[in-house]
LOZA-436803 format. One line per 10 residues: number of its first residue (from 1); their letters; for each residue x, y, z of C-alpha. Coordinates in nm, 3 decimals. Layout:
// residues N
NUM) a) X Y Z | ... .
//
This chain:
// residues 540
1) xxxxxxxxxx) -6.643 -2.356 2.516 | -6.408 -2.509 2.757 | -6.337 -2.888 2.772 | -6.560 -3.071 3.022 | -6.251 -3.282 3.104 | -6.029 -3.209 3.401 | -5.707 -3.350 3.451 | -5.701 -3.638 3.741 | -5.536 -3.539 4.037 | -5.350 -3.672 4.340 .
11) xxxxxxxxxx) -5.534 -3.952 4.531 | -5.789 -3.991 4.230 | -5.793 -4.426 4.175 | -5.650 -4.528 3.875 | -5.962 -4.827 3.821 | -6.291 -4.805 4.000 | -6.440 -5.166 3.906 | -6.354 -5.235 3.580 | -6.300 -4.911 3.431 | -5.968 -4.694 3.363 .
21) xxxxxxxxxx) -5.937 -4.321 3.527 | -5.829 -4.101 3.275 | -5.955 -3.705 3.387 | -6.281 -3.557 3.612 | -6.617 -3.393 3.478 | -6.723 -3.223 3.819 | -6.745 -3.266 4.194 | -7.120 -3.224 4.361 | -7.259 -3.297 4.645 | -7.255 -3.687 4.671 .
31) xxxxxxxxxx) -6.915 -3.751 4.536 | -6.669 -3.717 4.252 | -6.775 -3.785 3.892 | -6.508 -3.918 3.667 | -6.377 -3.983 3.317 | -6.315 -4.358 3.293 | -6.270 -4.618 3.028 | -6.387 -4.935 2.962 | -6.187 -5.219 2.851 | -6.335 -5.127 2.449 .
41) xxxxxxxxxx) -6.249 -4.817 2.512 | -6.594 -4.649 2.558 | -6.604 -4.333 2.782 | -6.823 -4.316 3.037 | -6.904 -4.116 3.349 | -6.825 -4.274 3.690 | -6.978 -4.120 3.976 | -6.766 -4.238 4.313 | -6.920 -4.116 4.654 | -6.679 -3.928 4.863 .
51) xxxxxxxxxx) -6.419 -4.112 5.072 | -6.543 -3.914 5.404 | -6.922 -4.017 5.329 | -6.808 -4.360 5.314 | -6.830 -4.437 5.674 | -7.194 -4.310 5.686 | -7.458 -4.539 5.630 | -7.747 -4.270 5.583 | -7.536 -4.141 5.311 | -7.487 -4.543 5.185 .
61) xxxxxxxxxx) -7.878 -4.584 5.147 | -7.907 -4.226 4.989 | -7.696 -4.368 4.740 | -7.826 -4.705 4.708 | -8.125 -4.554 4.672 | -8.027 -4.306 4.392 | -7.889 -4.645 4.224 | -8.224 -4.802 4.260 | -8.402 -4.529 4.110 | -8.238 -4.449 3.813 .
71) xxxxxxxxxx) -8.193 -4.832 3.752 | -8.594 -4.806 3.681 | -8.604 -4.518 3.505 | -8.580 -4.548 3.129 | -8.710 -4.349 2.790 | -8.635 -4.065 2.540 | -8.338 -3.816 2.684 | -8.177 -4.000 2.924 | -7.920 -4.117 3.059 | -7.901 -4.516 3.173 .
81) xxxxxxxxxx) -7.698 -4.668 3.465 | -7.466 -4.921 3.304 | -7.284 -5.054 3.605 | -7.296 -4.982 3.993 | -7.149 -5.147 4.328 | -7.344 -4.983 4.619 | -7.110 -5.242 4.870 | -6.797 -5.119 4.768 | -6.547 -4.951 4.971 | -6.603 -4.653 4.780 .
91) xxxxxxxxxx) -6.938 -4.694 4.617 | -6.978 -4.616 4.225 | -7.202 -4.619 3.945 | -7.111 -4.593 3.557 | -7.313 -4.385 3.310 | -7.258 -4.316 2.875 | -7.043 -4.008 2.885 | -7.264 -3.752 2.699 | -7.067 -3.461 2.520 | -7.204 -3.131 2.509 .
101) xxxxxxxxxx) -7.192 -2.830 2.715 | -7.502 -2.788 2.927 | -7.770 -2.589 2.887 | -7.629 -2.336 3.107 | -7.308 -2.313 2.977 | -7.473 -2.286 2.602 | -7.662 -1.970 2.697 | -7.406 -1.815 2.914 | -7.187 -1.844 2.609 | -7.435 -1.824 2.250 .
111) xxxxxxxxxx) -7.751 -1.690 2.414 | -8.127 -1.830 2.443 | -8.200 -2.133 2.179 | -8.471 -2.023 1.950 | -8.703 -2.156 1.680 | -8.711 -2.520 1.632 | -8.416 -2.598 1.857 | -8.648 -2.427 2.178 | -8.902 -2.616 2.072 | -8.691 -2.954 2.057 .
121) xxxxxxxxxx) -8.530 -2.901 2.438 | -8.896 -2.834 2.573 | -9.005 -3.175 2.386 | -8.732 -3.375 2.495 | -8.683 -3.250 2.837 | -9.052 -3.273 2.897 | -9.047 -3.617 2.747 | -8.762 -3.749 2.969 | -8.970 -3.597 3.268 | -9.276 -3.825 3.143 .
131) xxxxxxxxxx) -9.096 -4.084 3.209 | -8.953 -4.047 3.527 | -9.295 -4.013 3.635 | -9.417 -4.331 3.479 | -9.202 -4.472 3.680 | -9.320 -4.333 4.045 | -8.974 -4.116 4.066 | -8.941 -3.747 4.104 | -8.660 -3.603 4.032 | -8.670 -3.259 4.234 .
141) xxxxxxxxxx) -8.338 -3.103 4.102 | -8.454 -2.962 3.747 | -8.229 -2.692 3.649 | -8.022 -2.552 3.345 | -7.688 -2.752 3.511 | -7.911 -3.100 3.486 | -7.917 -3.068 3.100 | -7.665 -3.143 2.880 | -7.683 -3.039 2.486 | -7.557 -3.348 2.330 .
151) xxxxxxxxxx) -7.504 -3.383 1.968 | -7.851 -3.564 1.942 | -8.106 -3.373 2.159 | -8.068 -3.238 2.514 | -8.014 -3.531 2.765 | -8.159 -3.509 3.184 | -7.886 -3.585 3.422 | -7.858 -3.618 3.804 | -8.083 -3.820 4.049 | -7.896 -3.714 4.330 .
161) xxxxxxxxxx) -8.162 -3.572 4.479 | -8.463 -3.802 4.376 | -8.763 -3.929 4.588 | -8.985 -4.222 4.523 | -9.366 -4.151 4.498 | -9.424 -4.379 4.766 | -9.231 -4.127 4.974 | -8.906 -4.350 5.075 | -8.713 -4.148 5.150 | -8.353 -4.108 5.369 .
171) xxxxxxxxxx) -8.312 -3.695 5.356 | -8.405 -3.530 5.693 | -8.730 -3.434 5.802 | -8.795 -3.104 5.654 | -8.458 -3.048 5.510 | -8.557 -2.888 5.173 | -8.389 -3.043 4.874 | -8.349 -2.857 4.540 | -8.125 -2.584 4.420 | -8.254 -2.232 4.510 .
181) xxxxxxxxxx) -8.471 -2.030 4.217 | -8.540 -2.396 4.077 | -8.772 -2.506 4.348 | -9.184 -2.477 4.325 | -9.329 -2.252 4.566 | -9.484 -2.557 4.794 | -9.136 -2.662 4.807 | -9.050 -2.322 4.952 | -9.351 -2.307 5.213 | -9.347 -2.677 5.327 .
191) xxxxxxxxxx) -9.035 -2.830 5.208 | -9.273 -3.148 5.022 | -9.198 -3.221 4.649 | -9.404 -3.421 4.412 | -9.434 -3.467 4.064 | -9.641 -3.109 4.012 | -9.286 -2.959 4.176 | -9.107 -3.119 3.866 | -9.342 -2.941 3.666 | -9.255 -2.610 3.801 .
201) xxxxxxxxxx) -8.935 -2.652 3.731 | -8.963 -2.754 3.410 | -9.186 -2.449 3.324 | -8.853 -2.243 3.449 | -8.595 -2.418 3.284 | -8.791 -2.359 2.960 | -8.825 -2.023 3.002 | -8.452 -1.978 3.087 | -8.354 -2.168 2.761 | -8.572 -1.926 2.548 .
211) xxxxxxxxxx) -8.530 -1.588 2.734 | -8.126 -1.676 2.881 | -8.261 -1.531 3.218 | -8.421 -1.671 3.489 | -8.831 -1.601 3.471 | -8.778 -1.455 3.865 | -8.471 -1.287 3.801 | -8.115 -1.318 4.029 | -8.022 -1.187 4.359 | -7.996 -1.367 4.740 .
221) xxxxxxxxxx) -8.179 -1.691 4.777 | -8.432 -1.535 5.031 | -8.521 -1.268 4.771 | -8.584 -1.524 4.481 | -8.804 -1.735 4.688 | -8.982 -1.432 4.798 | -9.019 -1.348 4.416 | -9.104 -1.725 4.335 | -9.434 -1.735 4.592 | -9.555 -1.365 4.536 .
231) xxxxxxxxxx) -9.488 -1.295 4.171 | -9.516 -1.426 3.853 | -9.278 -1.477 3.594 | -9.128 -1.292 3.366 | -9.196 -1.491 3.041 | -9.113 -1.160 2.810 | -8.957 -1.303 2.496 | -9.053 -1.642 2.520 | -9.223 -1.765 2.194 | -9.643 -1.778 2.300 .
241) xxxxxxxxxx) -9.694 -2.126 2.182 | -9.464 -2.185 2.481 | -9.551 -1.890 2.653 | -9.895 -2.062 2.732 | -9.784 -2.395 2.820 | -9.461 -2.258 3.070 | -9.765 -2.044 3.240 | -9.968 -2.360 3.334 | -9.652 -2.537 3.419 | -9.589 -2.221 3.655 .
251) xxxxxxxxxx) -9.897 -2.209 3.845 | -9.867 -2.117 4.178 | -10.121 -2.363 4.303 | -9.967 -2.756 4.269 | -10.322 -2.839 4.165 | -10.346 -2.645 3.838 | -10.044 -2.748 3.693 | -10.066 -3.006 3.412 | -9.923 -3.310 3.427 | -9.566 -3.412 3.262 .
261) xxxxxxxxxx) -9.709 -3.668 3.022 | -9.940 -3.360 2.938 | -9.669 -3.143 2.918 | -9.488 -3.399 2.703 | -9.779 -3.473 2.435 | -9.846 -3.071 2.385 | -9.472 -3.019 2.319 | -9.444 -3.278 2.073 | -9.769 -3.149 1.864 | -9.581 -2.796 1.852 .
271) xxxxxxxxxx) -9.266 -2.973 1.772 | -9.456 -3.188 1.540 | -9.593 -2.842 1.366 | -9.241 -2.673 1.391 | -9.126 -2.985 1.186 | -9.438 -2.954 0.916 | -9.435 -3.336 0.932 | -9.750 -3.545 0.934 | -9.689 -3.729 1.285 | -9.707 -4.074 1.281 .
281) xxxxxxxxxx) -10.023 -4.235 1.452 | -9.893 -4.562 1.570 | -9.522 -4.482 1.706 | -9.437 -4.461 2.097 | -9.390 -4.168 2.271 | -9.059 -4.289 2.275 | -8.952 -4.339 1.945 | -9.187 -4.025 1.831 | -8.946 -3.824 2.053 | -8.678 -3.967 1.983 .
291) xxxxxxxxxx) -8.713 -3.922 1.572 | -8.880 -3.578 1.642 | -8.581 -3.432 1.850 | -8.355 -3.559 1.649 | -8.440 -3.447 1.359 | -8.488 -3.113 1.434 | -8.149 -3.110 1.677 | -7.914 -2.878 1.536 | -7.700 -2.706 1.829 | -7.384 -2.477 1.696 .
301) xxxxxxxxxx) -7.072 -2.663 1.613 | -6.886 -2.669 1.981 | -6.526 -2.797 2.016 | -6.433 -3.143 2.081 | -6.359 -3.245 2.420 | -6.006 -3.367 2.517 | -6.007 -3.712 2.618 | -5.699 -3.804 2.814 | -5.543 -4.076 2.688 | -5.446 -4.362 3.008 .
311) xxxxxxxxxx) -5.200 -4.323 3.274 | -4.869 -4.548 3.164 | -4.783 -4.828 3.339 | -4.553 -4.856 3.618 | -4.263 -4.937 3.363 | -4.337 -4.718 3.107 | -4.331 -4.408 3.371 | -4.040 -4.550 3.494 | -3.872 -4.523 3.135 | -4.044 -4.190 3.074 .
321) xxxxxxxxxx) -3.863 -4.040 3.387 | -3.511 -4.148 3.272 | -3.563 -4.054 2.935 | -3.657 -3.719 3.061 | -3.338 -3.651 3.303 | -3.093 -3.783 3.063 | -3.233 -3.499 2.786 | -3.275 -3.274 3.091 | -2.891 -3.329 3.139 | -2.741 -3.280 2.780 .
331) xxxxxxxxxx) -2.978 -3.004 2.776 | -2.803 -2.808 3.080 | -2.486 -2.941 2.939 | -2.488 -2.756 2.593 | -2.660 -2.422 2.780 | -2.325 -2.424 2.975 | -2.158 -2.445 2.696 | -2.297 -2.174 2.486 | -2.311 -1.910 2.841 | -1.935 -1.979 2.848 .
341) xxxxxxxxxx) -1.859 -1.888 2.469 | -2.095 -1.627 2.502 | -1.916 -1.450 2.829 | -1.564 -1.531 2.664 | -1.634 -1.344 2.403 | -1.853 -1.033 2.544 | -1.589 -0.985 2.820 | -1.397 -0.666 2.675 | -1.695 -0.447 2.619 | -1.917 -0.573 2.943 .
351) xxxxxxxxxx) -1.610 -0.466 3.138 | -1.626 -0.106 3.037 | -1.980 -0.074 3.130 | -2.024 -0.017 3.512 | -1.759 0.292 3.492 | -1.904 0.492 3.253 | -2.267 0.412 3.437 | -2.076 0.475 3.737 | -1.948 0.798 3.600 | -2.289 0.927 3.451 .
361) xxxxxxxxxx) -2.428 0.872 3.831 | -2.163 1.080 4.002 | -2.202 1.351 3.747 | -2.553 1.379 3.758 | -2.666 1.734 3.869 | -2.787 1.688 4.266 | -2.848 2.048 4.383 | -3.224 2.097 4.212 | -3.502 2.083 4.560 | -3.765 1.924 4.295 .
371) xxxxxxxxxx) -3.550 1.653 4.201 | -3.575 1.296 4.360 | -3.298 1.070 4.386 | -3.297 0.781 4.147 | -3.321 0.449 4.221 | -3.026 0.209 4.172 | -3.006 -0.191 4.212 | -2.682 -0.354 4.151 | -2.745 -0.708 4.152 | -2.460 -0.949 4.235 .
381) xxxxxxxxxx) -2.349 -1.224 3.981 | -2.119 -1.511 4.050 | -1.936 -1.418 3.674 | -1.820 -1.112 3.524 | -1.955 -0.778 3.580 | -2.232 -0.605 3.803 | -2.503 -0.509 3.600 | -2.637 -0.154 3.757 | -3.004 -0.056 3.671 | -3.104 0.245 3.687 .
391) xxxxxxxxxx) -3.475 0.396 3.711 | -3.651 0.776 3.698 | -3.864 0.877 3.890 | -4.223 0.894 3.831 | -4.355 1.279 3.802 | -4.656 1.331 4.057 | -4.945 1.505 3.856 | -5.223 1.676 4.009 | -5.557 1.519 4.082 | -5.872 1.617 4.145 .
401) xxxxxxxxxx) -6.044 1.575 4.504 | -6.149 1.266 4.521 | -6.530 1.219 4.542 | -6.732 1.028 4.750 | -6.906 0.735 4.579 | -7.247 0.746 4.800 | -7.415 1.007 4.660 | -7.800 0.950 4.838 | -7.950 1.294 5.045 | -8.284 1.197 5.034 .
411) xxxxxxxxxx) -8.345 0.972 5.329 | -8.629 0.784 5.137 | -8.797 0.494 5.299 | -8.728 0.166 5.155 | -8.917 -0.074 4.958 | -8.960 -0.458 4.946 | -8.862 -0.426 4.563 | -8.538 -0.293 4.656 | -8.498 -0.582 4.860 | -8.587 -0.774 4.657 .
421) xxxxxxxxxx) -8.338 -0.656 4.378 | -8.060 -0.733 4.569 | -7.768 -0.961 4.518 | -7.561 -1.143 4.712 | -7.183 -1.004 4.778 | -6.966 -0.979 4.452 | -6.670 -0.763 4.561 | -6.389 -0.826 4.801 | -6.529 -0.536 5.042 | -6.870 -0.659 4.998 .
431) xxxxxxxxxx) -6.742 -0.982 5.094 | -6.540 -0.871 5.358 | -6.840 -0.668 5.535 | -7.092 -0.958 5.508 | -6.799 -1.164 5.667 | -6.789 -0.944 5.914 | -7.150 -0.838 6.026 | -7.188 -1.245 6.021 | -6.889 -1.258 6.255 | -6.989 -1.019 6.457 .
441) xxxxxxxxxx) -7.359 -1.159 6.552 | -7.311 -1.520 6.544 | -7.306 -1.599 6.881 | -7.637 -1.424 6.941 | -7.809 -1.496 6.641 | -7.745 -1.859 6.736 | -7.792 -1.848 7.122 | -8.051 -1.637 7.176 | -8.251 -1.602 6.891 | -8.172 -2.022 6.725 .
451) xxxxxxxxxx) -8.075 -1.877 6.380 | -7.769 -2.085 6.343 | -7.799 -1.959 5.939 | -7.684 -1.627 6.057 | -7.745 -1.309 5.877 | -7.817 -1.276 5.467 | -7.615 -0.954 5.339 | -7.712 -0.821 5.019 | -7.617 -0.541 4.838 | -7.864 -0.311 4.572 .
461) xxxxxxxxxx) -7.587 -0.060 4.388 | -7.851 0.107 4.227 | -8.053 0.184 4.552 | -7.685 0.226 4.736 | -7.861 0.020 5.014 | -7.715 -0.273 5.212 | -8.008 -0.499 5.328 | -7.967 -0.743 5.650 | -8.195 -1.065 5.647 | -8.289 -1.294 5.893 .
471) xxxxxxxxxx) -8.556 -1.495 6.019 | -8.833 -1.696 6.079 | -8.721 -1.737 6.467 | -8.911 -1.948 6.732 | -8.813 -1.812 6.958 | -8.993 -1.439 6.843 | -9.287 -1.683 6.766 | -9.224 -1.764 7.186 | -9.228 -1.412 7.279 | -9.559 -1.367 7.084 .
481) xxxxxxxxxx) -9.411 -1.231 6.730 | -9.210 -0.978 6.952 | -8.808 -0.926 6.769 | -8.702 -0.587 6.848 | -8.416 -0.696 7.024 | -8.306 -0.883 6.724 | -8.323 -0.600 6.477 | -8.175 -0.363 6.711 | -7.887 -0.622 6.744 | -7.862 -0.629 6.337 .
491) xxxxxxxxxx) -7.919 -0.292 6.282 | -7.639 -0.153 6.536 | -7.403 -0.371 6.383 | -7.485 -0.324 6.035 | -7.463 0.084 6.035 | -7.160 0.069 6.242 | -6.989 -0.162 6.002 | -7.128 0.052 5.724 | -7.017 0.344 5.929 | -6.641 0.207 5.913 .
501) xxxxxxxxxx) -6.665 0.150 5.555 | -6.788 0.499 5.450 | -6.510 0.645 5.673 | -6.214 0.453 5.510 | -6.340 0.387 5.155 | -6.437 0.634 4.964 | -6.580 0.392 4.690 | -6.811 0.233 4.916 | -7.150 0.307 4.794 | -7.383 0.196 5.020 .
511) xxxxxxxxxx) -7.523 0.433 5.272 | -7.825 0.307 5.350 | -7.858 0.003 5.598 | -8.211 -0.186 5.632 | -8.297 -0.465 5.863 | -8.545 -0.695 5.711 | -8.711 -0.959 5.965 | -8.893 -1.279 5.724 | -9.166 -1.366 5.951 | -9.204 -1.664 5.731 .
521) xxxxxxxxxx) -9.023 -1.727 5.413 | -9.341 -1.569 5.196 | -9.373 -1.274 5.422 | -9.064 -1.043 5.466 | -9.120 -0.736 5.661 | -8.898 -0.368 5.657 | -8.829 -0.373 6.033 | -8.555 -0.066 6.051 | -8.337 0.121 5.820 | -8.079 0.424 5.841 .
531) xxxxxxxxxx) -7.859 0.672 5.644 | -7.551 0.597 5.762 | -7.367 0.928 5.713 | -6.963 1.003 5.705 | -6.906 1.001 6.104 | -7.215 0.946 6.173 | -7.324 0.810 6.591 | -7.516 0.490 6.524 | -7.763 0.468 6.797 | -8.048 0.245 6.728 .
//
């Protein structure tokens, strides 16, 4: 596992408040979070909003406001808010610096926890959501990035996104807040979060932890949210004890879905019995938890994170520097030295060498059709001799034809699963085509039809199909659900773009082009599709 710690870098501040720079943990949305020091030397985590933000007081009460709410929120697996200055010229607030990868990072590099560790994450996590709640916050970004593994039980980070139950809120009306395949399916359809949304997402990140995959698999946002408000999840793997509980945290309907403090008591029974422990009747939640997870916390031994010492002072750089030129001088000094000994006393047989390479060169034979000329570079030097090098020629050998990589005859019709199995561009030609299909429609997509989003490209290698997505659009909803225009638009440009690929690389795979029009984001519909052939004409 890689340190957590980045090195600082130009423009970073030396002190924010009270506490000493020393390296970076991340970047998000908000602002820069960094590596500081207090004046004990305790580490901590100092979140700093970003200098352009600054200016904008929306953002200023978003982050007053994030302040504010984790300020209130206190209990088992979290993390407190030490110190803040919302009126500051760069606003700030201070956290514990928790080590540990997250839980993310953990799977991605041991695979899914199991046994009594699962069973600790889904007590503490669910535990630290109990209390958010209890205190009228939801905290509507619950993901596998959002928990860290520390050496004592998993710890919830990041109210960046949080919302008050009395709905204060500063985010824009109907701007939908969450991280995409995290997000509860009345998120999706309405763009409102409450605590049952939490829930959801809690249901998910358990069954990630236990099965290292997401329960509605990867591919384009569009086609996960699909997945998230038509399908269930994929729970295959996950213990059933949990198994049952994820599924009720999963419902589809807000209303079924237990509560967190539900959630949280459940967990710690099954924890409880994982420990074979009698459970103490007259402990807090809290300190239950806290014992519990604890306890039964054992995460594999993971390397110790690099904490940068403190920049020198002014002075001591200064020394540093000299100190450094004057052994960067004796240092070129003696080199000189030992290059002049050196070429003193190679001189004789050095000398000899360019005539007999010369000689070998002009006697080479010269009067053979196959042969190719060698190459020969003859570098200049300010000292002593040229130095000729000499390379061969690389034989040609004979290949076979070269096959085309899209293989497909059978003109079959599409499917929503296909679609829905896509992923979003990976390679530098899948890249480059879904740059320039976007290119190539924005002004329309924009100006006639309002989608200022543009177009969603995504690629299925095992179907060999490129999909084009787009949609809802008022102004189809205007013209009474009517978008033909549209997905003759998309599809003309997407088969002759695919059209130019298949003619000039022969590893491009995907011959088949499909236009899908999301009449809402639950209801995607197959509006067009073609085999785009080698040279084929694409009329639409």
């Amino acid at each position: 596992m890689t340190a957590r710690i980045l090195p600082v870098l130009p423009g970073d501040p030396a002190l924010v408040g009270p506490y000493r720079i020393v390296g970076r943990l991340g970047t998000g949305g908000m602002g820069t979070v960094h590596a500081a020091l207090d004046t004990s030397g305790n580490r901590l985590a100092v979140k700093v909003i970003r200098p352009s933000q600054t200016g904008d007081e929306e953002f200023r009460a978003r982050f007053r406001r994030e302040v504010a709410l984790t300020s209130r929120v206190s209990g088992p697996c979290l993390v407190p808010v030490i110190a803040a200055d919302c009126d500051a010229e760069h606003p700030w607030l201070a956290t514990p610096y928790i080590p540990g990868p997250t839980l993310q990072q953990h799977i991605s590099a041991h695979g899914p926890l199991q046994g009594v560790m699962l069973h600790a994450l889904a007590t503490g996590t669910a535990a630290a959501l109990a209390s958010v709640h209890e205190a009228g916050v939801i905290h509507r970004d619950i993901k596998p990035g959002n928990v860290i593994l520390s050496p004592s039980g998993p710890r919830l980070l990041d109210f960046g996104i949080a919302h008050a139950f009395d709905g204060t809120s500063v985010t824009r009306t109907g701007m939908l807040t969450g991280t995409p395949g995290w997000i509860s399916p009345e998120q999706y359809r309405t763009g409102d979060a409450g605590p049952e949304s939490d829930v959801f997402a809690w249901g998910a990140l358990v069954a990630y932890a236990g099965t290292g995959r997401h329960p509605f698999g990867t591919g384009a946002p569009d086609t996960v949210a699909f997945r998230v408000m038509s399908q269930d999840p994929d729970l295959t793997g996950l213990p059933e004890d949990l198994a049952r509980i994820v599924t009720s945290a999963m419902s589809k309907e807000a209303g079924d879905r237990p509560t967190a403090q539900s959630l949280s008591k459940e967990c710690i029974e099954l924890l409880g019995h994982a420990s074979t422990h009698v459970l103490p009747r007259h402990d807090s939640a809290h300190t239950l938890v806290d014992g519990l997870v604890t306890e039964r916390w054992s995460p594999p031994p993971m390397h110790a994170d690099i904490w940068p010492t403190p920049r020198p002072s002014g002075r001591a750089r200064r020394y540093s520097i000299i100190a450094a030129t004057a052994v960067g001088a004796l240092s070129i000094a003696a080199a000189a030295v030992y290059a002049s000994t050196v070429r003193e006393r190679q001189a004789p047989s050095t000398a000899a060498a360019p005539a007999s390479t010369s000689a070998a060169l002009s006697s080479s034979p010269s009067s053979s059709a196959a042969a190719a000329p060698a190459d020969v570079s003859v570098p200049p030097t300010s000292t002593g001799p040229a130095v000729v090098a000499v390379s061969t020629p690389a034989v040609a050998m004979p290949t076979a034809e070269p096959q085309p990589a899209y293989t497909r005859s059978d003109y079959a019709e599409p499917t929503l699963g296909e679609w829905s199995a896509a992923r979003d561009a990976m390679t530098a030609s899948e890249r480059g085509i879904a740059t320039a299909i976007n290119e190539d429609l924005k002004a329309f997509l924009r100006d006639e039809w309002g989608l200022s989003e543009g177009v969603q490209v995504t690629f299925n290698p095992e179907a060999q199909t490129m999909f084009l997505t787009a949609g809802p659009s008022l102004t189809a909803e205007k013209n009474g659900g009517d978008y033909t225009d549209l997905e003759r638009s998309m599809m003309f440009t997407g088969c002759s773009r695919g059209n130019d690929k298949l003619r000039t690389d022969i590893n491009w795979p995907y011959g088949r082009v499909v236009v899908i029009y999301r009449e809402s984001m639950a209801s995607p519909v197959i509006a067009n599709y073609r085999e785009v052939t080698n040279g084929m004409n694409c009329r639409v």
